[in-house]
PDB file of the backbone (N, CA, C, O) and the ligand in Angstrom, with CONECT records:
HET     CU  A 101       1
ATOM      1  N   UNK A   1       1.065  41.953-140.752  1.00  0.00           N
ATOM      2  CA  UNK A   1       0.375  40.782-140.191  1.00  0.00           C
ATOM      3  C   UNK A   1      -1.136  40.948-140.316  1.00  0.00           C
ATOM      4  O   UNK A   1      -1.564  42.102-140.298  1.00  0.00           O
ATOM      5  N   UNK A   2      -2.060  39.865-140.448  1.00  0.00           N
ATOM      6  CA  UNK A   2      -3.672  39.917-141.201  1.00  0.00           C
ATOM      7  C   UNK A   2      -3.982  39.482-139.693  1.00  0.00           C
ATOM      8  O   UNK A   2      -3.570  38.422-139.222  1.00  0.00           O
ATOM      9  N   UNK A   3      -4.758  40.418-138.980  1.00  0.00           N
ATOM     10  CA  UNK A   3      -5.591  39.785-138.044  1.00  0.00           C
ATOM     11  C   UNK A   3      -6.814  39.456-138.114  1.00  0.00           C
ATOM     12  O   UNK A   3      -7.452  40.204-138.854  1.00  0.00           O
ATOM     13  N   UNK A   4      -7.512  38.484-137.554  1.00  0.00           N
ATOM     14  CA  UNK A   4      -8.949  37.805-137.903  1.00  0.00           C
ATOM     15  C   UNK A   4     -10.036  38.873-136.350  1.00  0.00           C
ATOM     16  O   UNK A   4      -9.924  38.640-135.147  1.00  0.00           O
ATOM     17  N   UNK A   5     -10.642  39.584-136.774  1.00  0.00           N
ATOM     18  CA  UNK A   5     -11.291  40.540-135.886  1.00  0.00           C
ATOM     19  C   UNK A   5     -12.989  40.065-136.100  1.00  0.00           C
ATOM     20  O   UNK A   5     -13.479  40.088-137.229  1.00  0.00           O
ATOM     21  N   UNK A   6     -13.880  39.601-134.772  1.00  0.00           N
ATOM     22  CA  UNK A   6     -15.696  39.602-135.351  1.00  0.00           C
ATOM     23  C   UNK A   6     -16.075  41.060-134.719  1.00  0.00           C
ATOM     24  O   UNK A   6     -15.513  41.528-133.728  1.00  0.00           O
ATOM     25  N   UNK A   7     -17.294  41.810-135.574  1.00  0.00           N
ATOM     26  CA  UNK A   7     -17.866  42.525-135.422  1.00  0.00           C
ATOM     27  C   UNK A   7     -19.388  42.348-135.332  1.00  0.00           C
ATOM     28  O   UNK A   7     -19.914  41.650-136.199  1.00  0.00           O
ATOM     29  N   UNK A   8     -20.127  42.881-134.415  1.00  0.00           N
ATOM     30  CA  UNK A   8     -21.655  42.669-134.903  1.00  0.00           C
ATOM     31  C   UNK A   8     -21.570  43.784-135.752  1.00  0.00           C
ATOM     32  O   UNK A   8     -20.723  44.676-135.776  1.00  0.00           O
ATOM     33  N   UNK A   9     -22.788  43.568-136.602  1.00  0.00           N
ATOM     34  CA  UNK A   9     -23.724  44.556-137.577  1.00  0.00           C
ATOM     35  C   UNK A   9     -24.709  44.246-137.593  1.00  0.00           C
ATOM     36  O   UNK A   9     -25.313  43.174-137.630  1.00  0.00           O
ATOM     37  N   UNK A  10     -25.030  45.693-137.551  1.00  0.00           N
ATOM     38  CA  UNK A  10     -26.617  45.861-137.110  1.00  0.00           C
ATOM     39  C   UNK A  10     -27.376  46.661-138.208  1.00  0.00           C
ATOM     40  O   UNK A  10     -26.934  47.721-138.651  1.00  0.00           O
ATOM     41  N   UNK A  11     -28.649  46.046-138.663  1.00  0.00           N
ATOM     42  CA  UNK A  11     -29.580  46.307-140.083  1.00  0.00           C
ATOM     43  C   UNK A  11     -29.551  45.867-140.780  1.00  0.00           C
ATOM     44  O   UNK A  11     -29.892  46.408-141.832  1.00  0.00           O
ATOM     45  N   UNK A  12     -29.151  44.627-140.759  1.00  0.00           N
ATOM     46  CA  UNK A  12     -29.482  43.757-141.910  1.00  0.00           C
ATOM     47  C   UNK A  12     -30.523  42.580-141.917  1.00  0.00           C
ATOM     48  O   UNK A  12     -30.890  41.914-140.949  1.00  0.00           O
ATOM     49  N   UNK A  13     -30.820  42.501-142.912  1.00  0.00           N
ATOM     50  CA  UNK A  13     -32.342  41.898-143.103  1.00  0.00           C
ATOM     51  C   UNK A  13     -32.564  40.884-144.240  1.00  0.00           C
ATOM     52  O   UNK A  13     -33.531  40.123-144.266  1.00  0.00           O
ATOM     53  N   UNK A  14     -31.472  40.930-145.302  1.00  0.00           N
ATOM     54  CA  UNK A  14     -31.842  40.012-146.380  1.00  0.00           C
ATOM     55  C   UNK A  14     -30.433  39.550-146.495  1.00  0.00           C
ATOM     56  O   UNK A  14     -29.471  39.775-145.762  1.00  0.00           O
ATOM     57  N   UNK A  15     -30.531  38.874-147.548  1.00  0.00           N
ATOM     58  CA  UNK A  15     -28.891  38.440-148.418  1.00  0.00           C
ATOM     59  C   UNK A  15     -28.339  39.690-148.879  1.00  0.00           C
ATOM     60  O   UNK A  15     -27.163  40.053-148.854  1.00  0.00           O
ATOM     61  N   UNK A  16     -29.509  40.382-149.364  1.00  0.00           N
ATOM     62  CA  UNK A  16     -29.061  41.406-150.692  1.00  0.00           C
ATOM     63  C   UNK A  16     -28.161  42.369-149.149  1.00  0.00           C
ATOM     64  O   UNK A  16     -27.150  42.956-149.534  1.00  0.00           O
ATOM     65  N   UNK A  17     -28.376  42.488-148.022  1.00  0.00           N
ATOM     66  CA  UNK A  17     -27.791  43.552-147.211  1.00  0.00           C
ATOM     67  C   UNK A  17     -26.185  42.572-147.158  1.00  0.00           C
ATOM     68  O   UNK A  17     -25.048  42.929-147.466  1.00  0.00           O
ATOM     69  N   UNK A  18     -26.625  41.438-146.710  1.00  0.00           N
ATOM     70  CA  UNK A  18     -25.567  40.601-146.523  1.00  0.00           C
ATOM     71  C   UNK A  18     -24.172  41.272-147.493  1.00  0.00           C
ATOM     72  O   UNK A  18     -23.098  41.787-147.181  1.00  0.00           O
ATOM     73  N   UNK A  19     -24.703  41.020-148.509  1.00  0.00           N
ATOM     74  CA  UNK A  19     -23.709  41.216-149.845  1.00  0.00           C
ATOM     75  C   UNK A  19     -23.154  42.941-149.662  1.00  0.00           C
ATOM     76  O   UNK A  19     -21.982  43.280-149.830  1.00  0.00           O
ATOM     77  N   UNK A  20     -24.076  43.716-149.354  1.00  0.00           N
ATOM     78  CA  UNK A  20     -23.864  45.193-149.145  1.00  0.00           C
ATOM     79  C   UNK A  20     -22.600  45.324-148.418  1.00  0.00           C
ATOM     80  O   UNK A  20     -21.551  45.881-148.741  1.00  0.00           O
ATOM     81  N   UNK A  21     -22.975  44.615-147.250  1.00  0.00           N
ATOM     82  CA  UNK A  21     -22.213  44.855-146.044  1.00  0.00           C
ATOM     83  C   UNK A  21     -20.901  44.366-146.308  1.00  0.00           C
ATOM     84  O   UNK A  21     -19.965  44.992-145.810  1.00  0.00           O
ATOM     85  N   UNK A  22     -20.665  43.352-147.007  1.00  0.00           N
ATOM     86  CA  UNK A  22     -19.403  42.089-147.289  1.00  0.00           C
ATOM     87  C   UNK A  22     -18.710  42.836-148.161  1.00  0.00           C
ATOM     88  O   UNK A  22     -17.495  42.938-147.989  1.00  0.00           O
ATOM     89  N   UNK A  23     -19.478  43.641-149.492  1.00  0.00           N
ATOM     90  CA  UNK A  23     -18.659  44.625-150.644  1.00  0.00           C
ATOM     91  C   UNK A  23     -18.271  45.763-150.164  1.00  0.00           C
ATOM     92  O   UNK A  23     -17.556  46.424-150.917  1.00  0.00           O
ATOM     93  N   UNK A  24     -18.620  46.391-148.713  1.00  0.00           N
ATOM     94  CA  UNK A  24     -18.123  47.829-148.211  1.00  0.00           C
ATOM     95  C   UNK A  24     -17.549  47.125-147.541  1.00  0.00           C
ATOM     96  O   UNK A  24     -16.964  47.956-146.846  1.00  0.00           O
ATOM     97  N   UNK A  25     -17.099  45.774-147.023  1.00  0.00           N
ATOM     98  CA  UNK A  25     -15.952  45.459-145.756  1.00  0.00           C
ATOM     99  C   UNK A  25     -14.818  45.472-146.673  1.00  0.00           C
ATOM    100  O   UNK A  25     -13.841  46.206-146.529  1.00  0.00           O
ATOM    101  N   UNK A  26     -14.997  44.551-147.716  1.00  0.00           N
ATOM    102  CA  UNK A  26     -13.557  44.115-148.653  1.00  0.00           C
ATOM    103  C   UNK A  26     -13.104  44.773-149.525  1.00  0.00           C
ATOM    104  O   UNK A  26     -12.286  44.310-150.320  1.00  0.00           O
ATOM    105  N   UNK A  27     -13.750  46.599-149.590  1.00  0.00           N
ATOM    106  CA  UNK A  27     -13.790  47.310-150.502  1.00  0.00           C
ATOM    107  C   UNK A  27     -12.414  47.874-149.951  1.00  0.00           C
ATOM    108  O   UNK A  27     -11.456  47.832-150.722  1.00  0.00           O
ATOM    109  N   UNK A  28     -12.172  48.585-148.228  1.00  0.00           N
ATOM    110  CA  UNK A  28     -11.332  48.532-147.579  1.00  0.00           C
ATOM    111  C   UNK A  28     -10.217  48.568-147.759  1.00  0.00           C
ATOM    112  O   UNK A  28      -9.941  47.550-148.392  1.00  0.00           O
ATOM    113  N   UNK A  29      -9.200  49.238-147.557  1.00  0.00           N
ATOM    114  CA  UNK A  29      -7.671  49.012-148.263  1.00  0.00           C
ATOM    115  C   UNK A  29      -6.928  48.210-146.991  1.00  0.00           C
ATOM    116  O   UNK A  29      -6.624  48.978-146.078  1.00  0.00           O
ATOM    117  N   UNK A  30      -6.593  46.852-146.775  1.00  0.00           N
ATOM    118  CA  UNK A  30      -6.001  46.191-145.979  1.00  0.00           C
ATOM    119  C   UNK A  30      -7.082  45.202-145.416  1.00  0.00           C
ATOM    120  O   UNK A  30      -6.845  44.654-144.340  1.00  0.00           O
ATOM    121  N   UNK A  31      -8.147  44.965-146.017  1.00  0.00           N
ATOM    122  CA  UNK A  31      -9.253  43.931-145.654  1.00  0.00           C
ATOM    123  C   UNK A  31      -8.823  43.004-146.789  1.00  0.00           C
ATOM    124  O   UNK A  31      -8.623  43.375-147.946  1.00  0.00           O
ATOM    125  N   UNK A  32      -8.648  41.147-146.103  1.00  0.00           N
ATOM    126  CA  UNK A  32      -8.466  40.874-147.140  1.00  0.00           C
ATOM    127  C   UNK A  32      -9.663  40.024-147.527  1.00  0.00           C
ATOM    128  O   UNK A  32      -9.972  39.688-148.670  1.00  0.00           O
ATOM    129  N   UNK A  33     -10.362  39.693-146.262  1.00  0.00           N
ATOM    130  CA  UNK A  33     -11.577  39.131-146.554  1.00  0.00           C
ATOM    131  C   UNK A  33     -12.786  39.344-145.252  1.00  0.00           C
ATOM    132  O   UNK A  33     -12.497  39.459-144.061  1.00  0.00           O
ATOM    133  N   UNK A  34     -14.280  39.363-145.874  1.00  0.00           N
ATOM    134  CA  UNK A  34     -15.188  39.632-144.457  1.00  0.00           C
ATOM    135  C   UNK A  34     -16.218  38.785-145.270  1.00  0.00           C
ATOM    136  O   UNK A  34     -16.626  38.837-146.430  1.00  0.00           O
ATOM    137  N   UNK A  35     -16.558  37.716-143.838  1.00  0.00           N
ATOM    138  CA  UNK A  35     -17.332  37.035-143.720  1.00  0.00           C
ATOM    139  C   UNK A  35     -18.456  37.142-143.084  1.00  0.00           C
ATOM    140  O   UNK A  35     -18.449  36.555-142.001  1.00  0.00           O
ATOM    141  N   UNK A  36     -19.481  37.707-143.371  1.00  0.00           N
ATOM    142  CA  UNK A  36     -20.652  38.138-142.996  1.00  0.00           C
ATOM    143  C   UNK A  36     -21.636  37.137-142.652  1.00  0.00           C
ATOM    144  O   UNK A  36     -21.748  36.390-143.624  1.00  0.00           O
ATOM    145  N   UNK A  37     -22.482  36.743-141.610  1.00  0.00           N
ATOM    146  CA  UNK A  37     -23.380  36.209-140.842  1.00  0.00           C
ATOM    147  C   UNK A  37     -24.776  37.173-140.607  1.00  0.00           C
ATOM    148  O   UNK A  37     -24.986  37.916-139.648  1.00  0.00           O
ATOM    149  N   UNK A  38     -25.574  36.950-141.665  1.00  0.00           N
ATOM    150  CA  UNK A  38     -27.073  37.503-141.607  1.00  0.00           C
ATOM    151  C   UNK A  38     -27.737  37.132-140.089  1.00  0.00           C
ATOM    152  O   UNK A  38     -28.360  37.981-139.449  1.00  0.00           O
ATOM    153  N   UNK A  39     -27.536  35.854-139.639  1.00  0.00           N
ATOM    154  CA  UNK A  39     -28.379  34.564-138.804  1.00  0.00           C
ATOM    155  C   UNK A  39     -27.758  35.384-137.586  1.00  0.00           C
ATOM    156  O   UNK A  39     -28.476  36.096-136.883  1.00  0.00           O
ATOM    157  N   UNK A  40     -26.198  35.230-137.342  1.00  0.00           N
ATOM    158  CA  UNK A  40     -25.340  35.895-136.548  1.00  0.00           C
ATOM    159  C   UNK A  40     -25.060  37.357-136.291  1.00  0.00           C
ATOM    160  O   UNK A  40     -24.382  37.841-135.384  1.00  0.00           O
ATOM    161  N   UNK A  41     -25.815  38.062-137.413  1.00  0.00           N
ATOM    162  CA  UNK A  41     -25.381  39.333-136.946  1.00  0.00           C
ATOM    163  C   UNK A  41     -23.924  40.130-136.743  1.00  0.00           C
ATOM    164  O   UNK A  41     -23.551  41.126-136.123  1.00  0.00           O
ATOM    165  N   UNK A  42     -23.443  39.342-137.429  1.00  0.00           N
ATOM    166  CA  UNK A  42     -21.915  39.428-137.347  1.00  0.00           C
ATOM    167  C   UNK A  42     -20.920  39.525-138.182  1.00  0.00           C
ATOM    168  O   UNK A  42     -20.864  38.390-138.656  1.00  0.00           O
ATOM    169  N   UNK A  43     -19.824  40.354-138.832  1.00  0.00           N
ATOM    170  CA  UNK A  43     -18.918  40.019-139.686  1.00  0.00           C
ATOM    171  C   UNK A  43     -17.571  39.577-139.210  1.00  0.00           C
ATOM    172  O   UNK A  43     -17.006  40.118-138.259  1.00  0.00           O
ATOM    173  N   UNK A  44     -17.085  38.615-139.870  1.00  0.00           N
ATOM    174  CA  UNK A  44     -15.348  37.877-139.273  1.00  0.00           C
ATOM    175  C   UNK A  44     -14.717  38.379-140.354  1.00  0.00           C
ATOM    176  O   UNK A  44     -14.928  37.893-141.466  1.00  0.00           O
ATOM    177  N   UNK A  45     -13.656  39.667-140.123  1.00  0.00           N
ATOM    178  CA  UNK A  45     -13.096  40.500-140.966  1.00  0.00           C
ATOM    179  C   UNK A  45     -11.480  40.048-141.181  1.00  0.00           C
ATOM    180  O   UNK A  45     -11.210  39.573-140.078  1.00  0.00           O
ATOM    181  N   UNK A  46     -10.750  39.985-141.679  1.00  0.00           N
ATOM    182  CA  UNK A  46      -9.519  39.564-142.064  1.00  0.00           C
ATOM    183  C   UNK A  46      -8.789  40.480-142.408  1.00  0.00           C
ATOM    184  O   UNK A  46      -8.959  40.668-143.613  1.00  0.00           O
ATOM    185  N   UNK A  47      -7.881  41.324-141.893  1.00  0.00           N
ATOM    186  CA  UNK A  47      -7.059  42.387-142.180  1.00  0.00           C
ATOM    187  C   UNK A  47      -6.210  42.744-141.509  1.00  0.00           C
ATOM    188  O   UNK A  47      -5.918  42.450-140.350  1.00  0.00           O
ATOM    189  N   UNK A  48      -5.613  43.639-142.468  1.00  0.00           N
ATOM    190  CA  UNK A  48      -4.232  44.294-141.938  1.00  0.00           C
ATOM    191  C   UNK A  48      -4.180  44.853-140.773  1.00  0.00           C
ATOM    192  O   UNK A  48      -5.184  45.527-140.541  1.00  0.00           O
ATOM    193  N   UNK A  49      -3.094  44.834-139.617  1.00  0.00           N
ATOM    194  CA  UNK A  49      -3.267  45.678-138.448  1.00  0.00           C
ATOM    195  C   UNK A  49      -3.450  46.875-138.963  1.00  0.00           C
ATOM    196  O   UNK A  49      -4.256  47.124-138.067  1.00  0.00           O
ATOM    197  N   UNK A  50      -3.447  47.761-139.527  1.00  0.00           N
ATOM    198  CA  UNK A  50      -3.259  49.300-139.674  1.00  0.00           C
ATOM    199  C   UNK A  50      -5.175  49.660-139.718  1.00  0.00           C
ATOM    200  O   UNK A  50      -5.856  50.597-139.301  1.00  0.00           O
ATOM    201  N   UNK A  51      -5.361  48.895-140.149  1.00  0.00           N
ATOM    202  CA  UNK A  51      -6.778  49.017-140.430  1.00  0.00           C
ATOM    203  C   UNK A  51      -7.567  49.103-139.057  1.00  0.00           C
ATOM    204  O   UNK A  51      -7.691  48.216-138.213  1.00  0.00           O
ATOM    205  N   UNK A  52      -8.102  50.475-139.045  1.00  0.00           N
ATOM    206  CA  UNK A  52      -8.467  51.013-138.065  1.00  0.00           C
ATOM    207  C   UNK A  52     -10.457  50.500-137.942  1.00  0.00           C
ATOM    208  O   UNK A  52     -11.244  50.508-138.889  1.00  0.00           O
ATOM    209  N   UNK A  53     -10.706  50.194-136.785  1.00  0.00           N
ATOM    210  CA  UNK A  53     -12.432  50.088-136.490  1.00  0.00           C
ATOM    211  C   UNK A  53     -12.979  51.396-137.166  1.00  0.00           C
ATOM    212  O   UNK A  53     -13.919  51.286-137.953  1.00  0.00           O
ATOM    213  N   UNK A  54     -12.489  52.510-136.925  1.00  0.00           N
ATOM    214  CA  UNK A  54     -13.236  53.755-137.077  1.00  0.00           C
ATOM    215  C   UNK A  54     -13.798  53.240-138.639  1.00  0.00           C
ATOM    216  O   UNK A  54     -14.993  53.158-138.922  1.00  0.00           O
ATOM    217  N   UNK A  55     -12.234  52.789-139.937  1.00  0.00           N
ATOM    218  CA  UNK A  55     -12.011  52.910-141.320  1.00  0.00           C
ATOM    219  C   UNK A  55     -13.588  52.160-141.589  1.00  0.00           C
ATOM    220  O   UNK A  55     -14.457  52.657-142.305  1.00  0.00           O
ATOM    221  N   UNK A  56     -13.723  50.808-140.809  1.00  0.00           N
ATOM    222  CA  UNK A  56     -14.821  49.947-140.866  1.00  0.00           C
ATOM    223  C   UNK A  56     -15.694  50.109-140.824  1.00  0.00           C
ATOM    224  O   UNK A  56     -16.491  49.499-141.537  1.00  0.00           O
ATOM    225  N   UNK A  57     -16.169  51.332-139.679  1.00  0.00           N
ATOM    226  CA  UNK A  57     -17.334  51.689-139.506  1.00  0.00           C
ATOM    227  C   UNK A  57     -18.112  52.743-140.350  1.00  0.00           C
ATOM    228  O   UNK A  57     -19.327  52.942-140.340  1.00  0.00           O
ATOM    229  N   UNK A  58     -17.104  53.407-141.120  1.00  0.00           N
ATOM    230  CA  UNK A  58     -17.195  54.157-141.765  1.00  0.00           C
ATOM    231  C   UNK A  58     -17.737  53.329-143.427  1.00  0.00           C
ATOM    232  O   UNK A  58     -18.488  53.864-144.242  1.00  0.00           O
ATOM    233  N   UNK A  59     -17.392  52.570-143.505  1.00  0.00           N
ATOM    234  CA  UNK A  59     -17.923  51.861-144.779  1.00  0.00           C
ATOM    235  C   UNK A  59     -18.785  51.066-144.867  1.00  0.00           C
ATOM    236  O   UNK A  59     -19.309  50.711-145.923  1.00  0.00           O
ATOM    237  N   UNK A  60     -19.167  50.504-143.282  1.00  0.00           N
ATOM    238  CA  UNK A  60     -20.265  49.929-142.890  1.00  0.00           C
ATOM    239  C   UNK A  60     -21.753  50.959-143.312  1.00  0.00           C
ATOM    240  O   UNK A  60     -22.691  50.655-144.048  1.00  0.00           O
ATOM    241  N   UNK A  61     -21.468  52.506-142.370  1.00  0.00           N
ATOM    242  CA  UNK A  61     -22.296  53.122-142.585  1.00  0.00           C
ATOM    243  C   UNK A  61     -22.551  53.496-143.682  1.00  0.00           C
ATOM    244  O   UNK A  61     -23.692  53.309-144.106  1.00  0.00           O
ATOM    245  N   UNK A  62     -21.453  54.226-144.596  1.00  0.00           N
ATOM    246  CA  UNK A  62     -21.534  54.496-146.182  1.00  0.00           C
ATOM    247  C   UNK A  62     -23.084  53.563-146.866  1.00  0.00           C
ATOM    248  O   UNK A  62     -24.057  53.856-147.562  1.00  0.00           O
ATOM    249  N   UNK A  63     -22.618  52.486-146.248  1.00  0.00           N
ATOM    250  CA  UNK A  63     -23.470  51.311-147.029  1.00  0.00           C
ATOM    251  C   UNK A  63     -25.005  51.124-146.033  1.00  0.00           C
ATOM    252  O   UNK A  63     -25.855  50.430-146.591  1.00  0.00           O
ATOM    253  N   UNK A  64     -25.256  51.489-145.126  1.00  0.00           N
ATOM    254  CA  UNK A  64     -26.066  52.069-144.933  1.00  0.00           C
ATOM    255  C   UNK A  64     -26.848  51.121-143.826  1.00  0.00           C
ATOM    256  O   UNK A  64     -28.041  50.838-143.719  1.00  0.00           O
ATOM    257  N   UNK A  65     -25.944  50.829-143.216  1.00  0.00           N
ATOM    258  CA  UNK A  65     -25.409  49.532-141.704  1.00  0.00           C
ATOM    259  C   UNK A  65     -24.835  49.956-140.502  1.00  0.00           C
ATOM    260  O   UNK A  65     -24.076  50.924-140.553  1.00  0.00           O
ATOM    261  N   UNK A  66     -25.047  49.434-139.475  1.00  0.00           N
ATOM    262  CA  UNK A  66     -23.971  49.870-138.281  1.00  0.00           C
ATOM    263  C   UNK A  66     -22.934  48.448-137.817  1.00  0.00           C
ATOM    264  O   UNK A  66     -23.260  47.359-137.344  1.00  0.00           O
ATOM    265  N   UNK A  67     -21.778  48.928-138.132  1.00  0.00           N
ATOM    266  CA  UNK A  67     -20.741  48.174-137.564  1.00  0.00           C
ATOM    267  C   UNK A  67     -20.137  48.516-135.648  1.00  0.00           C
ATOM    268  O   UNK A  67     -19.367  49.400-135.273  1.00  0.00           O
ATOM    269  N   UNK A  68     -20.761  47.573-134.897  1.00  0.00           N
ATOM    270  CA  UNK A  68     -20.301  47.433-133.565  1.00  0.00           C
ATOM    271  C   UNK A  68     -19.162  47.443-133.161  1.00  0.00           C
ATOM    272  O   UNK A  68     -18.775  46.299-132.926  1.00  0.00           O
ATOM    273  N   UNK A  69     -18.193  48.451-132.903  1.00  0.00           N
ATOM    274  CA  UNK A  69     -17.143  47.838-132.765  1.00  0.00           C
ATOM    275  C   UNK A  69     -16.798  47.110-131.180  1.00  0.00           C
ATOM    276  O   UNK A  69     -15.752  46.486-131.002  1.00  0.00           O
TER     277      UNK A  69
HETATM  278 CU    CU A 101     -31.521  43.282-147.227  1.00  0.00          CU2+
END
């Protein structure tokens, strides 16, 4: 089952982060889509239950962002 989960993220500043942040959410194995909000501060993530906050935050940071869980 795909649950629809929002997260803030925090450090972003342009589009170009926008896009950062959106290609390390959906990079994800069980993300099927993340909708990122520069204005909002926020991503609306689409995924598999198994898919753990930690997995998220972890690719958030990779990319060089903080995901709120
Ligand atoms: Cu930027």
């Amino acid at each position: 089952m795909v649950t629809q989960t929002k997260y803030k993220i925090e450090g972003m500043t342009c589009d170009h982060c926008v896009h950062h942040v959106t290609q390390a959410l959906e990079t994800v194995e069980g993300v099927s889509s993340a909708k990122v909000s520069l204005k909002k501060e926020e991503a609306v993530v689409k995924a598999e239950e198994g898919v753990s906050v930690e997995t998220l935050k972890a690719a958030v940071a990779e990319a060089g962002y903080s995901l709120v869980g």
